[in-house]
C-alpha positions as a Markdown table, in Angstrom:
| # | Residue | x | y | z |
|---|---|---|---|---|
| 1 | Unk | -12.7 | -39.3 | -12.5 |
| 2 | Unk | -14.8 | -37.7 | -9.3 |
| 3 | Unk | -14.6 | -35.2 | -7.8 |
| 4 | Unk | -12.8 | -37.0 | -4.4 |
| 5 | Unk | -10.4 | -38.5 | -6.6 |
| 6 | Unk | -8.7 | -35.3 | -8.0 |
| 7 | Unk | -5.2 | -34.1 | -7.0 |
| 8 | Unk | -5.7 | -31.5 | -4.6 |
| 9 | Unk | -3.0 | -28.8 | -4.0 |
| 10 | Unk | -0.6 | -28.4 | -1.3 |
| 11 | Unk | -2.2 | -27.1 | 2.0 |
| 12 | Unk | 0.3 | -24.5 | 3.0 |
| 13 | Unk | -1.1 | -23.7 | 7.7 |
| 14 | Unk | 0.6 | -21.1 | 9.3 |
| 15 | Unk | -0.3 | -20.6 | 13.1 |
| 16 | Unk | -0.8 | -17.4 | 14.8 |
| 17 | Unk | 1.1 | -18.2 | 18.1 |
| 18 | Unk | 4.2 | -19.0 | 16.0 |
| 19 | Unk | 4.4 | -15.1 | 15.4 |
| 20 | Unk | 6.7 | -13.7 | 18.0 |
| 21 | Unk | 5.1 | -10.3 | 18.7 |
| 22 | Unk | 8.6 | -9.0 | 19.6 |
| 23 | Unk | 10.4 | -9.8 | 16.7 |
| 24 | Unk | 7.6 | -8.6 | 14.8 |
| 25 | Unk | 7.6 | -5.2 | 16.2 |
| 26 | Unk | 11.5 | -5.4 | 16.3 |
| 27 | Unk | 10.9 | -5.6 | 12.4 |
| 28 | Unk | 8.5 | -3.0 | 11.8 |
| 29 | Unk | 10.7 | -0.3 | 13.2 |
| 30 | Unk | 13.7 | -0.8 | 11.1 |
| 31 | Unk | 11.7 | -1.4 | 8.4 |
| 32 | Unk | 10.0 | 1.8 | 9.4 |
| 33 | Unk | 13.7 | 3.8 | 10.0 |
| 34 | Unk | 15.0 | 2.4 | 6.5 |
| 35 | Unk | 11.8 | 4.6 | 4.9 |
| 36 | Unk | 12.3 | 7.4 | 6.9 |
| 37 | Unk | 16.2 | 7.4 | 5.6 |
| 38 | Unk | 15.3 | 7.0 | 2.6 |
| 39 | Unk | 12.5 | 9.3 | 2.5 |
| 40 | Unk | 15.0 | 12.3 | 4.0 |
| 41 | Unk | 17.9 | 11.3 | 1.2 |
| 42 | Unk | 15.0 | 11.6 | -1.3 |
| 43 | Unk | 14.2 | 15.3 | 0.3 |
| 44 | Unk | 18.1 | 16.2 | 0.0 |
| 45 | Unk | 18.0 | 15.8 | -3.8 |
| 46 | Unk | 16.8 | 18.5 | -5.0 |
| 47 | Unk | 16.9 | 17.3 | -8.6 |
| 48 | Unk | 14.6 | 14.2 | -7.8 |
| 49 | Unk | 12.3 | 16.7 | -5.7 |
| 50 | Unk | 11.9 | 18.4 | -9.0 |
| 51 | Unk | 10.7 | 15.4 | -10.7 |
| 52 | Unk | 8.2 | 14.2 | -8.1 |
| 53 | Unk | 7.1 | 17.5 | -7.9 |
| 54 | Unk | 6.0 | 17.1 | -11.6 |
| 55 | Unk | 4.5 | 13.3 | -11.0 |
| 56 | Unk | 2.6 | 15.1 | -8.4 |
| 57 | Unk | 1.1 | 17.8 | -10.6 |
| 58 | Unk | 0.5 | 15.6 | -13.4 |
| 59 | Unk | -1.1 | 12.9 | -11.3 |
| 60 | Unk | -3.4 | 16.1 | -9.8 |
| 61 | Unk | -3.8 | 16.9 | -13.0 |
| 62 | Unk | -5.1 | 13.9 | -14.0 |
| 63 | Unk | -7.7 | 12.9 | -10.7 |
| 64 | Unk | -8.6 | 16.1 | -11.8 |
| 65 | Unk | -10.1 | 14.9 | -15.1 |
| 66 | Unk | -12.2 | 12.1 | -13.5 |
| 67 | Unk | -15.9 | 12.9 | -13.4 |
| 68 | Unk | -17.8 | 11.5 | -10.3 |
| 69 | Unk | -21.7 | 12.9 | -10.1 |
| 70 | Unk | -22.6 | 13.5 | -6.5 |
| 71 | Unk | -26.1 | 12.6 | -5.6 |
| 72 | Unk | -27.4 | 14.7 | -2.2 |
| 73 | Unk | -28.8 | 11.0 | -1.1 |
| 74 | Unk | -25.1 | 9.5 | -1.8 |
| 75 | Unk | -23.9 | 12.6 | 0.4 |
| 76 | Unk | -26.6 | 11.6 | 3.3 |
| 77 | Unk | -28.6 | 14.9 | 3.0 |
| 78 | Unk | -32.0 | 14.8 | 1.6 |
């Protein structure tokens, strides 16, 4: 078999112009108001603020632990 006679995959095109910019944008801000809902029901539970205030110290906890040498050239002073 060569290489011209193999089964090729479907070809999947998308245009640009068939993006309406207005329904795009129309999108993205109730997309955007659906997190900020969500994000101000998360704030109201103070229960589930406890917790995430644990992930957060545990995950500072733990970038904490990573080592990362600094060299003055990586820092652009000589």
């Amino acid at each position: 078999m060569t290489k011209s006679s193999k089964a090729k995959g479907p070809v999947v095109e998308m245009a640009a112009s068939s993006i309406d910019p207005e329904r795009e944008r129309k999108w993205r801000a109730e997309d955007g108001l659906r997190t900020l809902t969500e994000a101000e029901r998360i704030r109201g539970d103070k229960s589930l603020m406890g917790d995430i205030e644990k992930a957060r110290k545990a995950k500072m906890k733990e970038l904490d632990s990573i080592q990362c040498d600094v060299s003055p050239r990586t820092m652009g002073k000589k």
